[in-house]
PyMOL CGO cylinders between C-alpha atoms (Angstrom):
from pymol import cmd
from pymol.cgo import CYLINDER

trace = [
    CYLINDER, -53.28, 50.90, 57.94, -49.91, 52.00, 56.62, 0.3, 1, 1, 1, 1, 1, 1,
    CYLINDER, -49.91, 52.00, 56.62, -47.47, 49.21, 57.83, 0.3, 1, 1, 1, 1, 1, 1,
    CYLINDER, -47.47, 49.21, 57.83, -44.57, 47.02, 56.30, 0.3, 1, 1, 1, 1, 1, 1,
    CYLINDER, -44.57, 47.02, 56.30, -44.75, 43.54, 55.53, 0.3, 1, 1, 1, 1, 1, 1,
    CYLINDER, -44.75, 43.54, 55.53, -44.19, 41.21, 58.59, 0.3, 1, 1, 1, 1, 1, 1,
    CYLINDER, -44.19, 41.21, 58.59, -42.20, 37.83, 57.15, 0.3, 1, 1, 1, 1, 1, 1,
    CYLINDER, -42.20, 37.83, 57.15, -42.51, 35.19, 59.76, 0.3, 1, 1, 1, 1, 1, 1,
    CYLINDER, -42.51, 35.19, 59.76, -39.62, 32.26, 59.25, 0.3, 1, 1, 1, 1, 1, 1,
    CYLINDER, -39.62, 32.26, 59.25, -40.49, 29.45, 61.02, 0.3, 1, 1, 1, 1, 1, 1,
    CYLINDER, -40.49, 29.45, 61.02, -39.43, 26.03, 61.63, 0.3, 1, 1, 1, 1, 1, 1,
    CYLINDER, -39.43, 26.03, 61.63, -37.56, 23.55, 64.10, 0.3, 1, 1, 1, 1, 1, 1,
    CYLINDER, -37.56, 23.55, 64.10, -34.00, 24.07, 65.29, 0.3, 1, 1, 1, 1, 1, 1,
    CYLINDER, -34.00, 24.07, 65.29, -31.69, 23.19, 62.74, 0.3, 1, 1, 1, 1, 1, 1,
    CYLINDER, -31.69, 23.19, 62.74, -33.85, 24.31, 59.71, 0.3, 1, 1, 1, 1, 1, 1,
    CYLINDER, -33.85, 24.31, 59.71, -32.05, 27.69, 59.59, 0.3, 1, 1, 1, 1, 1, 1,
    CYLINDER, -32.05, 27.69, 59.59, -34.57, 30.28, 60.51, 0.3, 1, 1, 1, 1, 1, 1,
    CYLINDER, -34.57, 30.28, 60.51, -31.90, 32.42, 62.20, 0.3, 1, 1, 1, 1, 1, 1,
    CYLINDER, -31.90, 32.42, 62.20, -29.51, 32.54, 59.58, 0.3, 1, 1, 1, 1, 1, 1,
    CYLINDER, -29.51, 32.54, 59.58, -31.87, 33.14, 57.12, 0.3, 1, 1, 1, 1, 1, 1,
    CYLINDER, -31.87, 33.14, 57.12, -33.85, 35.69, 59.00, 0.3, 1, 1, 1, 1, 1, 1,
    CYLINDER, -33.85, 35.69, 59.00, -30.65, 38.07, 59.59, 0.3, 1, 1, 1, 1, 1, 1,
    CYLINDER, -30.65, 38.07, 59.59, -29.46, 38.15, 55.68, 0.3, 1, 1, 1, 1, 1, 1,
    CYLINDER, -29.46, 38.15, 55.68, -33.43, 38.45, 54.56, 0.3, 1, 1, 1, 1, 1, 1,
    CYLINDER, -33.43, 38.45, 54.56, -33.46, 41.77, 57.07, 0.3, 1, 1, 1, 1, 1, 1,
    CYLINDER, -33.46, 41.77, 57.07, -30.13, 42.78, 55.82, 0.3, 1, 1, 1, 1, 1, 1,
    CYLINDER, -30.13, 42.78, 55.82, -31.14, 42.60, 52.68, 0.3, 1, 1, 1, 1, 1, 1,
    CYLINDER, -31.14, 42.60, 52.68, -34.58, 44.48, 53.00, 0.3, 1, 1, 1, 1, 1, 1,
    CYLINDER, -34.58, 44.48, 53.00, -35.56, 46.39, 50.02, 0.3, 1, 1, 1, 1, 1, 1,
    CYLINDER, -35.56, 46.39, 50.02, -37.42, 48.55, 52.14, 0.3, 1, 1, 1, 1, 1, 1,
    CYLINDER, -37.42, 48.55, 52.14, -35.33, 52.09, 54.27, 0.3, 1, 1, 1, 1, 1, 1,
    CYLINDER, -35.33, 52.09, 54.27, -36.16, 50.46, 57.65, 0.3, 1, 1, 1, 1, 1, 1,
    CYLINDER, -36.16, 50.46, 57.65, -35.97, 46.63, 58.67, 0.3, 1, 1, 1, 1, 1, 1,
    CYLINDER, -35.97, 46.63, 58.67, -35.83, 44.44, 61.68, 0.3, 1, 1, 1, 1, 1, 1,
    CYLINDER, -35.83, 44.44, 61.68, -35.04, 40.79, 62.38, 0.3, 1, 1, 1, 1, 1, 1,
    CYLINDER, -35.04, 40.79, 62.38, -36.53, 39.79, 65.51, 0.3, 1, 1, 1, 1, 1, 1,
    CYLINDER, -36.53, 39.79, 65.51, -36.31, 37.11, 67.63, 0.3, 1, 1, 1, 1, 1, 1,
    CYLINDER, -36.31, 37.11, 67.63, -38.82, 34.82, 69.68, 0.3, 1, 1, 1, 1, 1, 1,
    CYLINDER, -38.82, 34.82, 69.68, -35.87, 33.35, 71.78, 0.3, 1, 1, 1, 1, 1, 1,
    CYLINDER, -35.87, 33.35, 71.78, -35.17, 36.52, 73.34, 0.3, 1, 1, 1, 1, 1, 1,
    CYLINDER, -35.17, 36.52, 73.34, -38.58, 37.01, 74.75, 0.3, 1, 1, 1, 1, 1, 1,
    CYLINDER, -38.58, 37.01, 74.75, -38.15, 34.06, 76.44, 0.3, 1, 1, 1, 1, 1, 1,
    CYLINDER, -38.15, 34.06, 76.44, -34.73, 35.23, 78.26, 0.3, 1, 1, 1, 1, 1, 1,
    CYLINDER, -34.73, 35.23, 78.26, -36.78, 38.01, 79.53, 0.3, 1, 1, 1, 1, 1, 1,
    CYLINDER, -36.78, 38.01, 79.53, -38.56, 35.78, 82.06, 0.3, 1, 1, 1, 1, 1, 1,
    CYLINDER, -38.56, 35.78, 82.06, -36.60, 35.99, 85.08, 0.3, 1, 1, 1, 1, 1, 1,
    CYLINDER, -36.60, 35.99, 85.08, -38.94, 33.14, 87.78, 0.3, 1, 1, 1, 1, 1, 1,
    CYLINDER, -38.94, 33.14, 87.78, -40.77, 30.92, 87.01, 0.3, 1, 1, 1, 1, 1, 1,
    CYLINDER, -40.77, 30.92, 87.01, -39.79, 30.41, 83.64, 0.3, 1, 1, 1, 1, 1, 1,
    CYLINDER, -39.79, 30.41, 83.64, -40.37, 26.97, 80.98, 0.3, 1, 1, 1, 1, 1, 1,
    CYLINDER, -40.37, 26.97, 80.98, -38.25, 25.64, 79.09, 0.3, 1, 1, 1, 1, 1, 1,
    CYLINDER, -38.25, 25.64, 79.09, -40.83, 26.55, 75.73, 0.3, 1, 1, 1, 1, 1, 1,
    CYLINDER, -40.83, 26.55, 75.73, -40.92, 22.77, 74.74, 0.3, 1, 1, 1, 1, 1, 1,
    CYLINDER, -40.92, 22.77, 74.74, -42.45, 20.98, 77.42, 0.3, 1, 1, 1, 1, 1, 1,
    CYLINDER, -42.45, 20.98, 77.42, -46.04, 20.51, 77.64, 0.3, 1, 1, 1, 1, 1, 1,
    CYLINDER, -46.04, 20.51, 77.64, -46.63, 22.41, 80.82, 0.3, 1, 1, 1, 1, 1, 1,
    CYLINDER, -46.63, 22.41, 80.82, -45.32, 25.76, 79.32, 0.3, 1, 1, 1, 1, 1, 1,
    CYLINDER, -45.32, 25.76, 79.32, -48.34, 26.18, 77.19, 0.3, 1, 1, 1, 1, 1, 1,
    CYLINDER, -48.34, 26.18, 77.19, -49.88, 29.10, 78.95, 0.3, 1, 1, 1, 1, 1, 1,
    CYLINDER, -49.88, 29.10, 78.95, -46.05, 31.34, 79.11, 0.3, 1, 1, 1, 1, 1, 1,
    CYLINDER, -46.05, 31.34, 79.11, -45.73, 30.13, 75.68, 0.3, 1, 1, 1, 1, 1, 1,
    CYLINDER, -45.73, 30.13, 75.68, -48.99, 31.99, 74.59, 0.3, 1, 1, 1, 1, 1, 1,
    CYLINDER, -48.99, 31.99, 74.59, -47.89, 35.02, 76.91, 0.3, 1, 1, 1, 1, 1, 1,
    CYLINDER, -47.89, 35.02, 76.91, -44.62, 35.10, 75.36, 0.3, 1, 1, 1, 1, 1, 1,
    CYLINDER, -44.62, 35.10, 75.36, -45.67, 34.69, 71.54, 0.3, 1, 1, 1, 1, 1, 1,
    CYLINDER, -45.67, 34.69, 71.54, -48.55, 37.24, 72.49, 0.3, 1, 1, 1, 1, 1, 1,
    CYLINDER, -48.55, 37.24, 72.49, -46.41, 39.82, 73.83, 0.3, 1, 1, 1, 1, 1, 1,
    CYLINDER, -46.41, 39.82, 73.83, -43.81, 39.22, 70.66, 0.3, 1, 1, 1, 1, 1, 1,
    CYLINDER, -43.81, 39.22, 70.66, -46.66, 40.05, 68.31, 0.3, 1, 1, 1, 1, 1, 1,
    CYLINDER, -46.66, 40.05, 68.31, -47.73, 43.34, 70.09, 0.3, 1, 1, 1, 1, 1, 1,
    CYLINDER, -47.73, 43.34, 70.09, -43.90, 44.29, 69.42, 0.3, 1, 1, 1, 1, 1, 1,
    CYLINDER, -43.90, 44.29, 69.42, -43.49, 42.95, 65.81, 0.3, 1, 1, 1, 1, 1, 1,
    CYLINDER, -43.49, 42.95, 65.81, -47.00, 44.84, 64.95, 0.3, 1, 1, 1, 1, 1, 1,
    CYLINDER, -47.00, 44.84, 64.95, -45.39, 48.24, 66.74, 0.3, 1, 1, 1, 1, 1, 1,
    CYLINDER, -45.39, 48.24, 66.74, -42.23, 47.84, 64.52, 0.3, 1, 1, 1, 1, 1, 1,
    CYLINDER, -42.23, 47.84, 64.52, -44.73, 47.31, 61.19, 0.3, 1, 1, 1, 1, 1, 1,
    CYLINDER, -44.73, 47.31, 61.19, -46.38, 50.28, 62.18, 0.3, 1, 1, 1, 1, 1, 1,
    CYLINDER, -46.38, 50.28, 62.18, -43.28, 52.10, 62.65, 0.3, 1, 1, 1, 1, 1, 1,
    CYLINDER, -43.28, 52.10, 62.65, -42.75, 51.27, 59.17, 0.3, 1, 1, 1, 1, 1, 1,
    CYLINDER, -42.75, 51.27, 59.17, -40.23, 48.60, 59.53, 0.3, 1, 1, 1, 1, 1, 1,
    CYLINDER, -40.23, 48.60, 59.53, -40.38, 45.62, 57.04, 0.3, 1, 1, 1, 1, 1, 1,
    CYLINDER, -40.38, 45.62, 57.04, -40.31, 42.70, 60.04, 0.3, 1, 1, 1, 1, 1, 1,
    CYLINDER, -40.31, 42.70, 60.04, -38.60, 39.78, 59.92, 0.3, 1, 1, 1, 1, 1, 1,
    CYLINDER, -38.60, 39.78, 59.92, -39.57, 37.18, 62.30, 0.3, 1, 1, 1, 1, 1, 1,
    CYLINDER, -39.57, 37.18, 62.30, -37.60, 34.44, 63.49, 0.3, 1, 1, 1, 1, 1, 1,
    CYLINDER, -37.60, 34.44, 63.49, -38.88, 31.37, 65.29, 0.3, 1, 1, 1, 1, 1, 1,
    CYLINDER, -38.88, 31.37, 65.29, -40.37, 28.17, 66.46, 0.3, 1, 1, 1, 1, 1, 1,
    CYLINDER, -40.37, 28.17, 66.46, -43.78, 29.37, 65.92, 0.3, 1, 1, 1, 1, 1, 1,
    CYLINDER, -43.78, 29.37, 65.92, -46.45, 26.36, 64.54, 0.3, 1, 1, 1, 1, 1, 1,
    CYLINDER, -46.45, 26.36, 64.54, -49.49, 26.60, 63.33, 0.3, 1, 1, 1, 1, 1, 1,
    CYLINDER, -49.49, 26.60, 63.33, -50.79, 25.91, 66.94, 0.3, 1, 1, 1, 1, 1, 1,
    CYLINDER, -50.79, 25.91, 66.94, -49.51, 29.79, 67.52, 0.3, 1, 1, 1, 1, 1, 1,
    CYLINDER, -49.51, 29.79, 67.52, -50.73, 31.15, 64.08, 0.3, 1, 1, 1, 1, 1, 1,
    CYLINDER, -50.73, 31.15, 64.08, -53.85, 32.89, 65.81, 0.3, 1, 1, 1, 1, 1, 1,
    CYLINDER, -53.85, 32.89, 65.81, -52.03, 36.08, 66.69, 0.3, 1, 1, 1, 1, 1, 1,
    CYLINDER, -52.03, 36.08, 66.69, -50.59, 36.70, 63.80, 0.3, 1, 1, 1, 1, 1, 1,
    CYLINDER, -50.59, 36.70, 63.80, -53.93, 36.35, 61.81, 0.3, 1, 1, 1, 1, 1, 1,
    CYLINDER, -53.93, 36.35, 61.81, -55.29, 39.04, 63.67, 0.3, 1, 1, 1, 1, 1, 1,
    CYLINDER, -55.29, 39.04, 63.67, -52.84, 41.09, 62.40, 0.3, 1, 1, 1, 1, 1, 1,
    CYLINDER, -52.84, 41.09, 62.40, -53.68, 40.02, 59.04, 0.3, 1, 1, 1, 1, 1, 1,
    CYLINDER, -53.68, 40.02, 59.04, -57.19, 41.13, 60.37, 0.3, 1, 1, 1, 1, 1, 1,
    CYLINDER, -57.19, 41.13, 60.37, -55.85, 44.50, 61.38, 0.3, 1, 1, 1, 1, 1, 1,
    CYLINDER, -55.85, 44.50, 61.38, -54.58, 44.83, 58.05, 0.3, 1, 1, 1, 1, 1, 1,
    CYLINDER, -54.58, 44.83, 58.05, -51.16, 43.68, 58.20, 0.3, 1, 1, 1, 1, 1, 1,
    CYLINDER, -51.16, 43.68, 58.20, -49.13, 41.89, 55.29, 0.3, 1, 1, 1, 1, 1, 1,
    CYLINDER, -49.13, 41.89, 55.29, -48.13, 38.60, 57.24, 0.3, 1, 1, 1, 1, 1, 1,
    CYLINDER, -48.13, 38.60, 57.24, -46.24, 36.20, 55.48, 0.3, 1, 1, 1, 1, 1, 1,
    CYLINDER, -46.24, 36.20, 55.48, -45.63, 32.63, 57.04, 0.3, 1, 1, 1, 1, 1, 1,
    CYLINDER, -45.63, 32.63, 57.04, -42.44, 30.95, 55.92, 0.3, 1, 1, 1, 1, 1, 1,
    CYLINDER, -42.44, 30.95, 55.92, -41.64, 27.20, 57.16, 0.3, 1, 1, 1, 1, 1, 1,
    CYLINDER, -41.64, 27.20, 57.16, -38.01, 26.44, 56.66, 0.3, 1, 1, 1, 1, 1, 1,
    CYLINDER, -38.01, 26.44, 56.66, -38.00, 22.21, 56.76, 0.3, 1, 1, 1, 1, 1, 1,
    CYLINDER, -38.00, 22.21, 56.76, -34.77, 19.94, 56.77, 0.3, 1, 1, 1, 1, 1, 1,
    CYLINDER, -34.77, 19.94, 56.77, -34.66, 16.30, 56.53, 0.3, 1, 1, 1, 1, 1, 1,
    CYLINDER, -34.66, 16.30, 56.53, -34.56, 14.82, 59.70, 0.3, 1, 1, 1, 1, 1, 1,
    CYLINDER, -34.56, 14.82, 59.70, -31.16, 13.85, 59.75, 0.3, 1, 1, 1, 1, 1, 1,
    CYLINDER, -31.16, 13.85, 59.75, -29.75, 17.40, 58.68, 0.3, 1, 1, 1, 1, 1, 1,
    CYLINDER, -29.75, 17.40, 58.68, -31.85, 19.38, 61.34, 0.3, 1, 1, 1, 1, 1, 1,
    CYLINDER, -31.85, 19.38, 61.34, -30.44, 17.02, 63.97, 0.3, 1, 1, 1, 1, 1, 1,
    CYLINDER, -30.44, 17.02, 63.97, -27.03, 17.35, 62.73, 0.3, 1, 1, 1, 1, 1, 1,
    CYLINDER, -27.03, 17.35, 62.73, -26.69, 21.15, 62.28, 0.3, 1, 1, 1, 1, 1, 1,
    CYLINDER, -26.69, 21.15, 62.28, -28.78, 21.78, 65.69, 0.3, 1, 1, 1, 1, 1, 1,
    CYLINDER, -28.78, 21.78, 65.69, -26.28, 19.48, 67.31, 0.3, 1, 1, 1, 1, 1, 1,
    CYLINDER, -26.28, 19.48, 67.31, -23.42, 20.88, 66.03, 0.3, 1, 1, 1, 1, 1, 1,
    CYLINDER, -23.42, 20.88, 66.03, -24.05, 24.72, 67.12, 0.3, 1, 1, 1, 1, 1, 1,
    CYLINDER, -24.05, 24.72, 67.12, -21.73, 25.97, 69.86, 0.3, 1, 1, 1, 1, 1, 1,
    CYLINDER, -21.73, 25.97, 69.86, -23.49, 29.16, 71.45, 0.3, 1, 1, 1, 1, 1, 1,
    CYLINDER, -23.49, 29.16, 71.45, -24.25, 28.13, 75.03, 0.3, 1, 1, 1, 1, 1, 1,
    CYLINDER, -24.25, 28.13, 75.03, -27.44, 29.21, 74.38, 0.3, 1, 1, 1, 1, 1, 1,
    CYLINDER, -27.44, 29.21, 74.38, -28.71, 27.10, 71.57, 0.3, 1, 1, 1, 1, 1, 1,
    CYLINDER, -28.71, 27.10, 71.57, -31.02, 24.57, 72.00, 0.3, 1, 1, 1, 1, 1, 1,
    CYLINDER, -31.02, 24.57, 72.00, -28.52, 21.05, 71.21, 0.3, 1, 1, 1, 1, 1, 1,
    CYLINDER, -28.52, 21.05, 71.21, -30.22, 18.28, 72.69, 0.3, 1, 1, 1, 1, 1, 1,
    CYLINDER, -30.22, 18.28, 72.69, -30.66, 15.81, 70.05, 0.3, 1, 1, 1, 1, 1, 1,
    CYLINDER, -30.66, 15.81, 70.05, -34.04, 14.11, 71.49, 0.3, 1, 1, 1, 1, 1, 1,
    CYLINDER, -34.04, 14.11, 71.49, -35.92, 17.93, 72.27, 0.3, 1, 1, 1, 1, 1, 1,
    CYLINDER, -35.92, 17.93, 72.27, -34.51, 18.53, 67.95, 0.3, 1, 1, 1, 1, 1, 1,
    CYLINDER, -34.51, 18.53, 67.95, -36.32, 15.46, 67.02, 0.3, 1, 1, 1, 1, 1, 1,
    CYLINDER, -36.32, 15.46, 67.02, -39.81, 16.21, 68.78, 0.3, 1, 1, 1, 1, 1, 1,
    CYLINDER, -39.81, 16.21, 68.78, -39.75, 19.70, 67.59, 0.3, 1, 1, 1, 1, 1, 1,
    CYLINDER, -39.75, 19.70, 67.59, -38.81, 18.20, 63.86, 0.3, 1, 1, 1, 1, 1, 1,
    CYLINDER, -38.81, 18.20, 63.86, -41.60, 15.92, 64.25, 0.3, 1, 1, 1, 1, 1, 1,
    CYLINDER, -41.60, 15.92, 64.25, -43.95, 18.83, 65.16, 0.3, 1, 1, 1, 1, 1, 1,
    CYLINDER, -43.95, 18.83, 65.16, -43.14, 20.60, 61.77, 0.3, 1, 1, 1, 1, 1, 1,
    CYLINDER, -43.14, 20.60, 61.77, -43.68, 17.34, 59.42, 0.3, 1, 1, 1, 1, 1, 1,
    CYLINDER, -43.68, 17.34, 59.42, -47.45, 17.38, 58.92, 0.3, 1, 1, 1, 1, 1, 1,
    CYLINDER, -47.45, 17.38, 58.92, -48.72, 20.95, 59.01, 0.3, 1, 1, 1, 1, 1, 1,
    CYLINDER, -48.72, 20.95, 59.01, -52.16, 20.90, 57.11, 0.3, 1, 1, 1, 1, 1, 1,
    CYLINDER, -52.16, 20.90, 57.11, -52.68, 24.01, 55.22, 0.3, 1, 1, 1, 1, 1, 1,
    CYLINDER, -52.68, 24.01, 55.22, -49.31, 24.70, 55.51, 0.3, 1, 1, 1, 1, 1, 1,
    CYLINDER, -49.31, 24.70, 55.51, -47.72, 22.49, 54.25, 0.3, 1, 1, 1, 1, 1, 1,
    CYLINDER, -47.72, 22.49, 54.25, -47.65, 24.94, 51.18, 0.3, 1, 1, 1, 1, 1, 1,
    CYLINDER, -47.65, 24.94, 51.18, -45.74, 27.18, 52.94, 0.3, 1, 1, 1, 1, 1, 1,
    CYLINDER, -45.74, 27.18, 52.94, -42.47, 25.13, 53.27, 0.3, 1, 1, 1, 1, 1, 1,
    CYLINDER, -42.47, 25.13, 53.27, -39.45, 25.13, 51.84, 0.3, 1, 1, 1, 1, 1, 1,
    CYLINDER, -39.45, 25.13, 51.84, -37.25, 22.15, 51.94, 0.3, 1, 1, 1, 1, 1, 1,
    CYLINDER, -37.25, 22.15, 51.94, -33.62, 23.53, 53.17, 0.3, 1, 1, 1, 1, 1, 1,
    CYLINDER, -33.62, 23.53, 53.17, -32.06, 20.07, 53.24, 0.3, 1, 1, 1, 1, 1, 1,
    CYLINDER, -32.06, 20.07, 53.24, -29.64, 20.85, 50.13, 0.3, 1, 1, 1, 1, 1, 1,
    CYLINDER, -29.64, 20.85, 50.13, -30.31, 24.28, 50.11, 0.3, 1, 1, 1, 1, 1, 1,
    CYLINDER, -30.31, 24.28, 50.11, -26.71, 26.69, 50.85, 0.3, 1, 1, 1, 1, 1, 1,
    CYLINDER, -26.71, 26.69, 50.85, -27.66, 29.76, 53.16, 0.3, 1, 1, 1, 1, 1, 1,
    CYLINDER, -27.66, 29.76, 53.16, -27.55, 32.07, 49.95, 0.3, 1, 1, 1, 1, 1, 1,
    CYLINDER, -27.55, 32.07, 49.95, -30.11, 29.52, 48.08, 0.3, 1, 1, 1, 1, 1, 1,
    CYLINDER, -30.11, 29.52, 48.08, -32.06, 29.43, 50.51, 0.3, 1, 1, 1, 1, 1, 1,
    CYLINDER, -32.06, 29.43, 50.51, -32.34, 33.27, 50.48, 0.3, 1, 1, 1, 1, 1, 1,
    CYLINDER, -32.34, 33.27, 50.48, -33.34, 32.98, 46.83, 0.3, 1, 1, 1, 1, 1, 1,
    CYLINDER, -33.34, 32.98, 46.83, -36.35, 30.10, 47.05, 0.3, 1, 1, 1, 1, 1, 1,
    CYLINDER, -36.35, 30.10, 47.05, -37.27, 32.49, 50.23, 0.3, 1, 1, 1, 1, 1, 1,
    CYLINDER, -37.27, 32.49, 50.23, -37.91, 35.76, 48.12, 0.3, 1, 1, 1, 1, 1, 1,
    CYLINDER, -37.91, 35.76, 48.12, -39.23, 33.88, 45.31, 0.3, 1, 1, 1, 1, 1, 1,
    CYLINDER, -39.23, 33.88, 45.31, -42.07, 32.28, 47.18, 0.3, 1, 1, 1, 1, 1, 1,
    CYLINDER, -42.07, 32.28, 47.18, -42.71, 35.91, 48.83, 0.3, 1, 1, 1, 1, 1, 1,
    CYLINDER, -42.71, 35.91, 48.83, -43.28, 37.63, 45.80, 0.3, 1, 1, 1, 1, 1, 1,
    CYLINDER, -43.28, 37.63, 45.80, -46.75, 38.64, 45.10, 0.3, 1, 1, 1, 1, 1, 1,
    CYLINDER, -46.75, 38.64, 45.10, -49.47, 37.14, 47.40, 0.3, 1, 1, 1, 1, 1, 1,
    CYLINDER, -49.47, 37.14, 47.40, -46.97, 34.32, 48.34, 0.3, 1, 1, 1, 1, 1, 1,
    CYLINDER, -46.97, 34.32, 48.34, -46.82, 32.99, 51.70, 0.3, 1, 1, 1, 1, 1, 1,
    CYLINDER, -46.82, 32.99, 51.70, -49.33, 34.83, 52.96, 0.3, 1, 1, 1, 1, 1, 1,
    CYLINDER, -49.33, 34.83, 52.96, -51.84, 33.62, 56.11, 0.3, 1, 1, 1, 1, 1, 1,
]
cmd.load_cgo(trace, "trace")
């Protein structure tokens, strides 16, 4: 399969996934790139929808990250280097290593704060939007802190400026780096 490399930058609220996400697509070396999402997938639901956090919005949760992997593997095809951006855990890694087993180039990327900075700059952003609430920040922090296998794949943004973090991002992609 001819298909750009899919960069997935995960990571709690706070860790700076977003910000990162847009220069690294910006940035692309390759003609065509895309930063994408997950949030927005979730504004698409119209009833019935979860906020993504809560326990009981497991099965939308694997809908929505589902459906957002059909679309990111149509843009690789397309031949769009994507750039994904979002809470994704290794408790949703399974679609994306099946496009590794479709013979996509999926890199995982964990963006990790101390505690204290993720809960400051998530509680400090001012979009109506963005997820603020200090106690929901926390259990999603604590959800990134022991991650297994991949805990290789994090990056530790706590002193890191936006443009550093850029940097220790590309560096860890070259090669095989990152990879699922």
């Amino acid at each position: 399969m001819s298909s750009q490399r899919v960069i997935i930058i995960s990571g709690s609220p706070g860790s700076g996934k977003s910000s990162v996400s847009r220069k690294l697509a910006e940035m692309s070396t390759h003609d065509m790139s895309v930063h994408m999402h997950t949030d927005d997938f979730y504004k698409y639901i119209c009833k019935g929808h979860i906020e993504p956090w809560l326990l009981e919005a497991e099965a939308q949760n694997t809908v929505v990250i589902e459906a957002f992997a059909t679309s990111v593997a149509k843009f690789a095809m397309g031949g769009y280097e994507v750039i994904v951006d979002g809470v994704i855990g290794p408790w949703f890694v399974e679609p994306w290593t099946r496009l590794v087993r479709d013979g996509f180039d999926v890199r995982y990327v964990i963006l990790r704060a101390d505690e204290h900075t993720t809960i400051y700059r998530a509680t400090k952003r001012d979009k109506p939007t963005d997820l603020t609430d200090g106690n929901v920040v926390t259990e999603m922090w604590r959800a990134f802190c022991e991650l297994g296998e991949y805990e290789s794949h994090v990056i530790d943004t706590t002193n890191l400026s936006l443009e550093e973090t850029i940097v220790e991002v590309r560096t860890k992609l070259k090669g095989d780096g990152m990879r699922i």
